[in-house]
N, C-alpha and C positions, 0 to 999 in steps of 0.2 A: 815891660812894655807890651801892650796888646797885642798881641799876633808873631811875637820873636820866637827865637829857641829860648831865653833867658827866661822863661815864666817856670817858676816855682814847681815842683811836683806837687806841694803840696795846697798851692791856688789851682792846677790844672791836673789832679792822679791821673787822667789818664791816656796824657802825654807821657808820662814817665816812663824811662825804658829797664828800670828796676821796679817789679813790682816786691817785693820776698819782702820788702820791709815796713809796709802798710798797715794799718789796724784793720781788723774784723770791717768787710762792709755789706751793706745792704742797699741792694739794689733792685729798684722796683721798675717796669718797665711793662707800656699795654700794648695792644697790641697796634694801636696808634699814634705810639708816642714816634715822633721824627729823628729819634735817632737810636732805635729800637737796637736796630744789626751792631752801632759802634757801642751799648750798652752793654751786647751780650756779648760782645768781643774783649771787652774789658773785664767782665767776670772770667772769661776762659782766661786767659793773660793771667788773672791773680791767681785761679787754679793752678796753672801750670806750674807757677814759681811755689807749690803748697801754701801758696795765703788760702784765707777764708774769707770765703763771699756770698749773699745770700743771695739769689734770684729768683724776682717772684713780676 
């Protein structure tokens, strides 16, 4: 359902409060895009857990 806690991690990654089991991602992000800050918060997040993720 749109807008619950029950959506998927993997319809919504980065709701998920485990990231460590995700695929490689790549994430592109300008410097005008409107959700810039929660873009580059989710790349640190994957970091953190030693996932990889690309940000450009």
């Amino acid at each position: 359902k749109k807008g619950t806690q029950g959506v998927s991690p993997y319809a919504a990654p980065s709701r998920a409060q485990d990231l460590s089991n995700l695929p490689p991602a790549f994430i592109d992000v300008s410097s005008t895009e409107i959700f810039r800050d929660e873009d580059i918060d989710y790349a640190q997040r994957i970091w953190q857990t030693g996932g990889v993720a690309e940000l450009h």
